[in-house]
SEKE-948960 format. One record per residue (C-alpha): residue number from 0; residue in three letters; z, x, y. Coordinates in steps of 0.02 Angstrom, whole numbers. Last residue first. Example, Ala and Ser with C-alpha at 12.3 -4.5 7.8 and 13.67 -1.06 7.14 Angstrom:
+-----+-----+--------+--------+--------+
:   n : res :      z :      x :      y :
+-----+-----+--------+--------+--------+
:   1 : Ser :    357 :    684 :    -53 :
:   0 : Ala :    390 :    615 :   -225 :
+-----+-----+--------+--------+--------+
END
This chain:
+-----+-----+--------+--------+--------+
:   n : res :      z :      x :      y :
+-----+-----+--------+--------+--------+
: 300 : Unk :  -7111 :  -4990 :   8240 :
: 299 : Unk :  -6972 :  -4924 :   8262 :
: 298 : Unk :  -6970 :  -4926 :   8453 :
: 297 : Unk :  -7009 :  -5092 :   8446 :
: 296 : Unk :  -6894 :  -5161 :   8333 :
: 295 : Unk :  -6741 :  -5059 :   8448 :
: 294 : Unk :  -6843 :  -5170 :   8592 :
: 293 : Unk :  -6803 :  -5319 :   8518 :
: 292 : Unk :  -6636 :  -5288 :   8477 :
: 291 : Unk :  -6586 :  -5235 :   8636 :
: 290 : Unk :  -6671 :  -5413 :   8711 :
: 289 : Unk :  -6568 :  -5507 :   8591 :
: 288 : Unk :  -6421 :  -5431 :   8631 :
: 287 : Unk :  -6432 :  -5435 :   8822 :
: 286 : Unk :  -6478 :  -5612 :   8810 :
: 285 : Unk :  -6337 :  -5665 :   8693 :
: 284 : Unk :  -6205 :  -5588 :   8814 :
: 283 : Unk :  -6309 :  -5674 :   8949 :
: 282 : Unk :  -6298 :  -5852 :   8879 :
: 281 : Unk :  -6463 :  -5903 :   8812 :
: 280 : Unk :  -6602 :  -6009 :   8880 :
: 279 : Unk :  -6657 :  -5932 :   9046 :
: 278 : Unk :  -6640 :  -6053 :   9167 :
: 277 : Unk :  -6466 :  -6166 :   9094 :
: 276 : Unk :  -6395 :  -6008 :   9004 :
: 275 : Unk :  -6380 :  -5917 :   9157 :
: 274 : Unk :  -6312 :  -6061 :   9247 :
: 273 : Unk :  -6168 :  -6085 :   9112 :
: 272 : Unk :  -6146 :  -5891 :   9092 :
: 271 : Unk :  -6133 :  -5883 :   9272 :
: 270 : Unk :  -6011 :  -6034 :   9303 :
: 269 : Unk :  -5921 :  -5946 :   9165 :
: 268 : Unk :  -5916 :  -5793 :   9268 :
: 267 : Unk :  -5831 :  -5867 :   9414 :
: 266 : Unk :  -5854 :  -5787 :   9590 :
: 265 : Unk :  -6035 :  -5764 :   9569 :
: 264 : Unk :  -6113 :  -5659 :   9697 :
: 263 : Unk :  -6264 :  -5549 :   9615 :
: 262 : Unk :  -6128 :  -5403 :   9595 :
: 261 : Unk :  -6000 :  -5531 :   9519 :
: 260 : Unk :  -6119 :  -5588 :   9386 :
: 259 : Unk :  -6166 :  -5413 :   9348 :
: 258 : Unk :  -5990 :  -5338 :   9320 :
: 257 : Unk :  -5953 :  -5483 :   9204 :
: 256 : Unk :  -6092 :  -5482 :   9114 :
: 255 : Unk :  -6091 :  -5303 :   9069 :
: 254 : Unk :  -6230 :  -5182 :   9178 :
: 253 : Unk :  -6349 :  -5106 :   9048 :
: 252 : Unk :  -6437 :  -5055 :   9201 :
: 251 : Unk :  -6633 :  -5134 :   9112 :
: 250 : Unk :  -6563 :  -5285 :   9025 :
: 249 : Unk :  -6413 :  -5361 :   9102 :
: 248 : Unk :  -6456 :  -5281 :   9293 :
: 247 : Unk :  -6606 :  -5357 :   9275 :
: 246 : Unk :  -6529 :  -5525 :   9219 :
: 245 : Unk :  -6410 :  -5514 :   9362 :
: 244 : Unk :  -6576 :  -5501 :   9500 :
: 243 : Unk :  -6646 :  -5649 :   9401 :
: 242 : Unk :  -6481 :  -5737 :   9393 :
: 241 : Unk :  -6461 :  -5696 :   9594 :
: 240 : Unk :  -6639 :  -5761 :   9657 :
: 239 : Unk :  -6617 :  -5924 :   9551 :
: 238 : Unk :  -6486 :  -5951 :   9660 :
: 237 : Unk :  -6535 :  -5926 :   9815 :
: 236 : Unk :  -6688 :  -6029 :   9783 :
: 235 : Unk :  -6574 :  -6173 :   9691 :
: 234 : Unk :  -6472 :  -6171 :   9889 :
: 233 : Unk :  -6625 :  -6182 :   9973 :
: 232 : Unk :  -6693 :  -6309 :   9888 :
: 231 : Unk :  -6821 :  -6289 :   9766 :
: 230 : Unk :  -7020 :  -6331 :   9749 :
: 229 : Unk :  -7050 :  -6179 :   9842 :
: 228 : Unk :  -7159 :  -6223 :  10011 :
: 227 : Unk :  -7141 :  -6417 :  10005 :
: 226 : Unk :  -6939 :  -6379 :   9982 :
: 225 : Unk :  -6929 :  -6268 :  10099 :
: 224 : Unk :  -7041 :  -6408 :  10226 :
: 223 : Unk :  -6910 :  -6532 :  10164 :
: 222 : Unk :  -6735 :  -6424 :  10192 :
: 221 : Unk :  -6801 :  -6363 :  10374 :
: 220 : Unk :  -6847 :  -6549 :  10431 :
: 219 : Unk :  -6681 :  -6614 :  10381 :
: 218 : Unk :  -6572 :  -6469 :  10454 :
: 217 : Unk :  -6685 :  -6460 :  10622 :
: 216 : Unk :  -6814 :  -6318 :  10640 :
: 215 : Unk :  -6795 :  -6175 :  10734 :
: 214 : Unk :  -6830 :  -6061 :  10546 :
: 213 : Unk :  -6683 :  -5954 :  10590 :
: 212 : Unk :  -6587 :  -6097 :  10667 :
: 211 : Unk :  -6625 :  -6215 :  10494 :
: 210 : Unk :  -6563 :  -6055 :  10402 :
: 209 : Unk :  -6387 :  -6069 :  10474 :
: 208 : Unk :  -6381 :  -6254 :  10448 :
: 207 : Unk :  -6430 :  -6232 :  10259 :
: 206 : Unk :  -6266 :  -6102 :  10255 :
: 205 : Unk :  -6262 :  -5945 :  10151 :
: 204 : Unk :  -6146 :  -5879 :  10055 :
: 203 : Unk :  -6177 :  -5689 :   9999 :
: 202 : Unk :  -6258 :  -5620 :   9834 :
: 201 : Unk :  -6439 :  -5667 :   9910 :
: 200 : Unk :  -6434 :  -5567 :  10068 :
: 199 : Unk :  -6613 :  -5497 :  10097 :
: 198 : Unk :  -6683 :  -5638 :  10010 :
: 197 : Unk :  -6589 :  -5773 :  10090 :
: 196 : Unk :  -6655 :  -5707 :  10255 :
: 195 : Unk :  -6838 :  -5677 :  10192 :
: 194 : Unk :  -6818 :  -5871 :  10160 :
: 193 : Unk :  -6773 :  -5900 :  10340 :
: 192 : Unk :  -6919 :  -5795 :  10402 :
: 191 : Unk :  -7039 :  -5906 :  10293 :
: 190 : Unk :  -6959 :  -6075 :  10355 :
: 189 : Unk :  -7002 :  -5999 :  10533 :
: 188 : Unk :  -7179 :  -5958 :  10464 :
: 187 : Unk :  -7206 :  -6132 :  10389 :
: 186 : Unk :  -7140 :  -6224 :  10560 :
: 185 : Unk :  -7309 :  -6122 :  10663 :
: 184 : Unk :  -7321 :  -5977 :  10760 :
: 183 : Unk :  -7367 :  -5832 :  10637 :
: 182 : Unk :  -7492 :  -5905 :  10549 :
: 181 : Unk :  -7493 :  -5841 :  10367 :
: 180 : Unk :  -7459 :  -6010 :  10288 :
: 179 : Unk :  -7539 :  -6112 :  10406 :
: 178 : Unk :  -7682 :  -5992 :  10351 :
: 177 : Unk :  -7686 :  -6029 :  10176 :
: 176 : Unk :  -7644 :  -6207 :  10179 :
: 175 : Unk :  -7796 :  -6246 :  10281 :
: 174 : Unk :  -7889 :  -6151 :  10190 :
: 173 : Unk :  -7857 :  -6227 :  10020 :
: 172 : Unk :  -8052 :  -6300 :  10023 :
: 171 : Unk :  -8134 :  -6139 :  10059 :
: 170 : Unk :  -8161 :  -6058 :  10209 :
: 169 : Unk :  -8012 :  -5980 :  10222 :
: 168 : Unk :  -8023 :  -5914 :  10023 :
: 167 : Unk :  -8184 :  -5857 :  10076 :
: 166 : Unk :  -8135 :  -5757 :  10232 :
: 165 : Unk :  -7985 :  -5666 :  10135 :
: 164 : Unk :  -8108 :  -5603 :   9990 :
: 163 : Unk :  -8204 :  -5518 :  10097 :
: 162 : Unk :  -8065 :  -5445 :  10183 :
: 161 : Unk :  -8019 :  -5387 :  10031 :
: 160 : Unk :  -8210 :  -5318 :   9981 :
: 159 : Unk :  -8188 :  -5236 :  10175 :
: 158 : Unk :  -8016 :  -5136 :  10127 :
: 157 : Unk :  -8065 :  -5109 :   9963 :
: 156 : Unk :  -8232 :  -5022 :  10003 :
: 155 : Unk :  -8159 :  -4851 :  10114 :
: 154 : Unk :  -8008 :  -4802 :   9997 :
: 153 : Unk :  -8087 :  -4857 :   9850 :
: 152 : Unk :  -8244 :  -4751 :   9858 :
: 151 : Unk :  -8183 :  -4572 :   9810 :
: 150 : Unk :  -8104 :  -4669 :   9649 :
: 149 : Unk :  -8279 :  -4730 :   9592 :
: 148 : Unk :  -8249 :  -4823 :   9407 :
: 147 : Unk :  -8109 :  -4925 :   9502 :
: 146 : Unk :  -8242 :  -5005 :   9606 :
: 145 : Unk :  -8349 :  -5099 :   9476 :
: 144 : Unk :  -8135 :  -5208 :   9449 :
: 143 : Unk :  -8164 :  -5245 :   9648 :
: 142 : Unk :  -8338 :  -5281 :   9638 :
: 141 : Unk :  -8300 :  -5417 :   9489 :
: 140 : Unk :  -8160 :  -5486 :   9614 :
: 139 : Unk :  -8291 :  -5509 :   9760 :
: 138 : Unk :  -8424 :  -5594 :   9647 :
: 137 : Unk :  -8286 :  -5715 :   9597 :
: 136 : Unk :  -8262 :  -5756 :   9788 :
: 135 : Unk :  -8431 :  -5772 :   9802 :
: 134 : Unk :  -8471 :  -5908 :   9679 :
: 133 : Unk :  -8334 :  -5953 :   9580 :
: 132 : Unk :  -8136 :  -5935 :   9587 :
: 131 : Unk :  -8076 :  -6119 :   9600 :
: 130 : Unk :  -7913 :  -6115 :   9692 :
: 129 : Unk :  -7725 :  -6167 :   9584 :
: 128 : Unk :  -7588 :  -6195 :   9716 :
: 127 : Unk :  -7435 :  -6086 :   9780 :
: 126 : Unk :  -7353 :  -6119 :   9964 :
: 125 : Unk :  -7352 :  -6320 :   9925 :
: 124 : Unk :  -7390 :  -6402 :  10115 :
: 123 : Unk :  -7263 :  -6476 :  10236 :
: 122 : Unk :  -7420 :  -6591 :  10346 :
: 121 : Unk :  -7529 :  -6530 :  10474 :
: 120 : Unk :  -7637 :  -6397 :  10384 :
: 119 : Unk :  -7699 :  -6240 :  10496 :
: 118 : Unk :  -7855 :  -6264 :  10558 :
: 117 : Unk :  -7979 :  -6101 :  10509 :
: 116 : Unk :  -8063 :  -6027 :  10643 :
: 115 : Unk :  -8230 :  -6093 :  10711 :
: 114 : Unk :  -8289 :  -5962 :  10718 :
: 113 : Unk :  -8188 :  -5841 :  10614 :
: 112 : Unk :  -8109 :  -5661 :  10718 :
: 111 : Unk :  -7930 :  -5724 :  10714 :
: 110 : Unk :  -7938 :  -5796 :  10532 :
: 109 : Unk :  -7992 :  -5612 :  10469 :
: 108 : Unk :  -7834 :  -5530 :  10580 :
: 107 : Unk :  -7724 :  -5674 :  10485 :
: 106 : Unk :  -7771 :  -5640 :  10327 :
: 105 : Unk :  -7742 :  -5454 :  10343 :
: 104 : Unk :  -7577 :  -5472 :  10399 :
: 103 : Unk :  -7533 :  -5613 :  10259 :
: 102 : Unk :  -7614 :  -5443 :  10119 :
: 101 : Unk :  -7634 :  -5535 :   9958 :
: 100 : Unk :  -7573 :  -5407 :   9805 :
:  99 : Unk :  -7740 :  -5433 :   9699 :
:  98 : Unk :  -7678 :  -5474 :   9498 :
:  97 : Unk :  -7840 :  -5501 :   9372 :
:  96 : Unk :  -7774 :  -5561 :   9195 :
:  95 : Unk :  -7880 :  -5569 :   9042 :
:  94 : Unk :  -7825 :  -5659 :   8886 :
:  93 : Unk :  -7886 :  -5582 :   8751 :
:  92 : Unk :  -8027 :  -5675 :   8650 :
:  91 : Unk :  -8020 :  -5567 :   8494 :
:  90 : Unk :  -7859 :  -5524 :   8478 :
:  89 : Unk :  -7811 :  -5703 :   8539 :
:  88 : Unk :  -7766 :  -5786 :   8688 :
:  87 : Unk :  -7702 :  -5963 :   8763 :
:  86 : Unk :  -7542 :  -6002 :   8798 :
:  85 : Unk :  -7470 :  -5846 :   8925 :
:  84 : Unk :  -7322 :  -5883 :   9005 :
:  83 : Unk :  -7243 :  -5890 :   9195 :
:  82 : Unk :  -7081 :  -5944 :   9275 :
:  81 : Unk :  -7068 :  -5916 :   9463 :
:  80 : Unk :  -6934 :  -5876 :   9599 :
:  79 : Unk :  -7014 :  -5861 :   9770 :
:  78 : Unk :  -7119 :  -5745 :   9894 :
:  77 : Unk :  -7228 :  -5868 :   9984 :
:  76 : Unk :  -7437 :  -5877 :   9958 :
:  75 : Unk :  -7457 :  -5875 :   9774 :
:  74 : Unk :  -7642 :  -5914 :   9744 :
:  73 : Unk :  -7685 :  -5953 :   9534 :
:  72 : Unk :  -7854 :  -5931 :   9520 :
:  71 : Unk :  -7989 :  -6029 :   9412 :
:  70 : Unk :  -8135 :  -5954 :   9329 :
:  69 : Unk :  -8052 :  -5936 :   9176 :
:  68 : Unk :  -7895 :  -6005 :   9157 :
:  67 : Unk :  -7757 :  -6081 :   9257 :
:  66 : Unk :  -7611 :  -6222 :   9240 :
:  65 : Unk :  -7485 :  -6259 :   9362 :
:  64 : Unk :  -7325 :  -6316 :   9333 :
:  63 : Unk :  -7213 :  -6390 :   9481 :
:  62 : Unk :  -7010 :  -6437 :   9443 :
:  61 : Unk :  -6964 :  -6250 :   9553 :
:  60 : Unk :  -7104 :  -6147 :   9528 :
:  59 : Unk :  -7189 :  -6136 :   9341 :
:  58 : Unk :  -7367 :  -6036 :   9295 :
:  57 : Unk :  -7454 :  -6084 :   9142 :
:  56 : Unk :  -7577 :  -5969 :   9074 :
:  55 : Unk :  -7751 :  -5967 :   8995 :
:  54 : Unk :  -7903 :  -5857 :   8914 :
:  53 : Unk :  -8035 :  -5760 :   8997 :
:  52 : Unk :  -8046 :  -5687 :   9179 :
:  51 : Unk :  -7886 :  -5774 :   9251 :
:  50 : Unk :  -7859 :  -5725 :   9437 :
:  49 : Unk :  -7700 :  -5704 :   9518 :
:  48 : Unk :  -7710 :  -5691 :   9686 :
:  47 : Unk :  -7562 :  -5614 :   9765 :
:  46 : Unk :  -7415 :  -5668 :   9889 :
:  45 : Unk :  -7262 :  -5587 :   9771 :
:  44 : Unk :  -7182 :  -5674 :   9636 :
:  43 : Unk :  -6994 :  -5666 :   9596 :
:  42 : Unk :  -7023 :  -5653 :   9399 :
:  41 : Unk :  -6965 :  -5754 :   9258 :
:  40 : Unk :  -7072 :  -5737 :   9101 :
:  39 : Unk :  -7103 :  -5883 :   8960 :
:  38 : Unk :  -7154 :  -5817 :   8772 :
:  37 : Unk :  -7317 :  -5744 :   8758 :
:  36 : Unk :  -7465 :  -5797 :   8663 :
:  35 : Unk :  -7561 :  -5668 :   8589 :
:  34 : Unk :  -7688 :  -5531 :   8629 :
:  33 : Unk :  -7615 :  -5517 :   8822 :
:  32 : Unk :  -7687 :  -5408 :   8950 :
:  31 : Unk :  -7650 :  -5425 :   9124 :
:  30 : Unk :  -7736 :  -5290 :   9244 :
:  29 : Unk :  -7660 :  -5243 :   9432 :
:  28 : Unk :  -7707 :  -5210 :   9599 :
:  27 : Unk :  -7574 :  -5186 :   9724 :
:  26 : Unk :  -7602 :  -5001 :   9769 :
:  25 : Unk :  -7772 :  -4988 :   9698 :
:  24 : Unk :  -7797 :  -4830 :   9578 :
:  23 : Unk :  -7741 :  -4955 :   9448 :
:  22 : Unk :  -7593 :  -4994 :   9354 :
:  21 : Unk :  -7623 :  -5077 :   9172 :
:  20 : Unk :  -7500 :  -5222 :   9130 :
:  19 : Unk :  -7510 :  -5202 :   8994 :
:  18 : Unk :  -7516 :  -5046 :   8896 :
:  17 : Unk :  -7539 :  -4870 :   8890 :
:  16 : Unk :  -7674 :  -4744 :   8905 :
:  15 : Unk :  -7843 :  -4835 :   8999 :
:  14 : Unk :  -8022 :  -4810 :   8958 :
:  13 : Unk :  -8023 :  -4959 :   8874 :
:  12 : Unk :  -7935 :  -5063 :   8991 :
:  11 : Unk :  -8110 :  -5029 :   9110 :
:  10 : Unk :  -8217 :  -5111 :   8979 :
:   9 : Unk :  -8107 :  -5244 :   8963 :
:   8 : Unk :  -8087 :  -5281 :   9166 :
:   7 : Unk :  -8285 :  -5261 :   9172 :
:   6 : Unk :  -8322 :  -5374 :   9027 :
:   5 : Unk :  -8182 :  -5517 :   9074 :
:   4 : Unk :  -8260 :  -5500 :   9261 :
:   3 : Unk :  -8462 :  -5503 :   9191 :
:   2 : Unk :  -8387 :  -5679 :   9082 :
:   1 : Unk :  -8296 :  -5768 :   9234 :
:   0 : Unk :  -8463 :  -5740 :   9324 :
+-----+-----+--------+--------+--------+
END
């Protein structure tokens, strides 16, 4: 099935302007193309399903890499810091990217109406894993990719295909992660609102002990079930949060270094430089430079 979904997602790229990633009638549906191997992204990633077609990729959270490739899907459940790169692809074995934005509300209404329903997993579980993507669940995505040839259709089919796609993945052998994961009344959820928290206020100090009350968990039971659900701490979260939101404003605001490490928080712009330097592999001065010069090739090219 891995081979129909590379076929449909390449014969569908072709009709396409642009290039990757390729935006889609879908509102959270996107298409990955890579001819080469990329160097290393950093993203915040969103709940999705991210489903390799043809060729591979390496995904990073926290001290955790995951591998993918065809057939296999890589399921981001929690909204977190993430390093990413392409290591297997060529001109003329692409590697093939499939991106579904997963809808938590949605998985939970599905869940709700399952007999038996899904049990949610006992122990502080990893909120992104690598799921087989065979059998129905892989005929689900190559409907999907069928469905972008029929715009008048989308609207109506999407909605069941996703739900679709939401009862397999519960019933599969990750289910139990999935849906303690999008259960609303369990520790994960309260360690989910406390996360949201950081998010929302990333370039202010926060305190663990504050987020353990958010989450109504105690201190030592809040920082491990974080920890399960990222693979960092609550403090490395935060902070990998404000280089990524500094490096944006590096590289796409032309922001200076200074003015960018004191709008994400910093107090010390060495510190920054130092920290900067230490996830993305230059100091930002460098970064900026290198990434101008890049695209000046680019555009001359």
């Amino acid at each position: 099935m891995s081979n129909e979904l590379a076929v449909a997602l390449l014969r569908y790229i072709e009709t396409q302007t642009g290039t990757s990633p390729y935006r889609t009638a879908v509102d959270g549906l996107l298409i990955l193309r890579s001819d080469h191997p990329k160097p290393p992204t950093f993203l915040v990633a969103r709940p999705a399903l991210c489903i390799v077609a043809q060729g591979a990729k390496w995904a990073s959270f926290g001290g955790a890499k995951l591998e993918y490739r065809a057939g296999q899907a890589l399921v981001v459940g929690v909204e977190t810091p993430s390093q990413g790169r392409v290591f297997e692809a060529s001109p003329d074995n692409p590697c093939l990217v499939l991106v579904l934005e997963l809808d938590l509300i949605m998985m939970r209404a599905v869940a709700r109406e399952m007999s038996p329903p899904p049990v949610a997993a006992g122990d502080a579980s990893c909120g992104v894993f690598i799921a087989d993507f065979d059998g129905p669940l892989a005929d689900c995505a190559l409907r999907v990719v069928r469905l972008l040839d029929t715009p008048d259709a989308v609207g109506i089919l999407y909605p069941l295909v996703m739900r679709e796609i939401c009862y397999w993945l519960l019933r599969g052998p990750k289910g139990p992660e999935i849906i303690k994961l999008a259960s609303s009344g369990n520790a994960s959820h309260g360690v989910l609102r406390a996360m949201e928290n950081i998010r929302t206020r990333f370039s202010q100090p926060v305190r663990v002990e504050d987020l353990a009350k958010i989450a109504q968990l105690s201190q030592s039971a809040f920082h491990r079930q974080f920890k399960a659900l990222t693979g960092l701490s609550p403090l490395q979260y935060q902070k990998q949060l404000r280089l990524l939101e500094a490096r944006r404003l590096l590289l796409s605001q032309s922001m200076s270094v200074q003015a960018a490490s004191f709008a994400v928080g910093y107090e010390s712009p060495s510190q920054f430089s130092r920290e900067y330097a230490r996830m993305f592999g230059a100091p930002p001065k460098r970064d900026k430079e290198d990434s101008t010069n890049a695209k000046t090739m680019r555009e001359a090219a």
